[in-house]
C-alpha angles and dihedrals in degrees: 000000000000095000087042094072094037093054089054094049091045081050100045091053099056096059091048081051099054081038090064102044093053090058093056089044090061085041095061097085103144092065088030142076139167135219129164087349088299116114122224132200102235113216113245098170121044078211127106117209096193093050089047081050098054086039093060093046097056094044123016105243095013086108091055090038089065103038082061102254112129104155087070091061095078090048097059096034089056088049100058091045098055083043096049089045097050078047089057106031082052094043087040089055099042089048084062096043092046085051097045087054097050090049085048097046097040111082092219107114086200090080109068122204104231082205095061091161102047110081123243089255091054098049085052093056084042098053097044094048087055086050085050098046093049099042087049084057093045081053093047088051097054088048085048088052092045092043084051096057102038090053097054086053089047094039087052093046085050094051088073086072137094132222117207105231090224095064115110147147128214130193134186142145124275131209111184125166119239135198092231094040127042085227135332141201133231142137131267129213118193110184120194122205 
């Protein structure tokens, strides 16, 4: 009898519930519109994230070129190239190394090391810190090149939406007197709606 009563009420709240949700769904007149009892999707951006998406994998910056946003072309570009250099000058490093500890380790006295002084342990520590160095930047550049296309396909959803001109944020510094304190400092946010 007991499960009886809270199976009703259970019932009864979820159709409250889908109720409910229909309501918001015929409220939602600015994103919707009806004709001949089928709901479209009415376009609010010209702009395709999924294109932008596609844009920014074949060519780094191509998906921000075409939301618009080319300012954003020269950050991502630097970026790769500090990220390609710091790939070279490490792999550039460890390839001497590697080759000063094969010419270490061979008995042959016609390689030279061009590290005579460094041991042949050290040169092993050496060698592997530049590897490491080099294969954690290969990895930052696969999450730059991931960043970059995730962010054209955000950046196109966010152009559908508007900023109201009056919005703003101030901040400045703030001296006030205290009783417990002859003055302090602090920073103040104003923020206009």
């Amino acid at each position: 009898m007991k499960y009886w009563k809270y199976s009703l009420v259970l019932l009864f709240i979820t159709c409250l519930s889908h109720v409910g949700q229909a309501q918001e769904e015929l409220s939602d007149s600015t994103f919707l519109m009806q004709e001949d009892s089928v709901v479209f999707f009415e376009e609010v951006s010209t702009l395709d994230p999924n294109k932008s998406a596609v844009f920014s994998a074949i060519l780094p910056g191509l998906g921000q070129v075409y939301n618009g946003q080319y300012w954003k072309v020269p950050i991502i570009y630097g970026a790769f190239l500090g990220l390609f250099h710091g790939i070279r000058y490490n792999h550039t490093l460890y390839s001497d190394f590697n080759n000063a500890l094969r010419a270490e380790a061979d008995s042959d006295p016609n390689t030279v090391n061009p590290f005579p002084g460094i041991e042949e342990s050290r040169l092993r520590t050496i060698r592997d810190r530049y590897q490491r160095d080099r294969d954690f930047l290969i990895i930052l550049t696969t999450i730059a090149y991931l960043i970059n296309i995730v962010e054209a396909h955000v950046a196109a959803h966010l152009h559908e939406f508007k900023v109201n001109k009056s919005l703003s944020m101030k901040m400045e510094p703030k001296f006030e007197s205290s009783p417990l304190f002859s003055r302090s400092m602090g920073v103040s946010l104003t923020f206009n709606f």
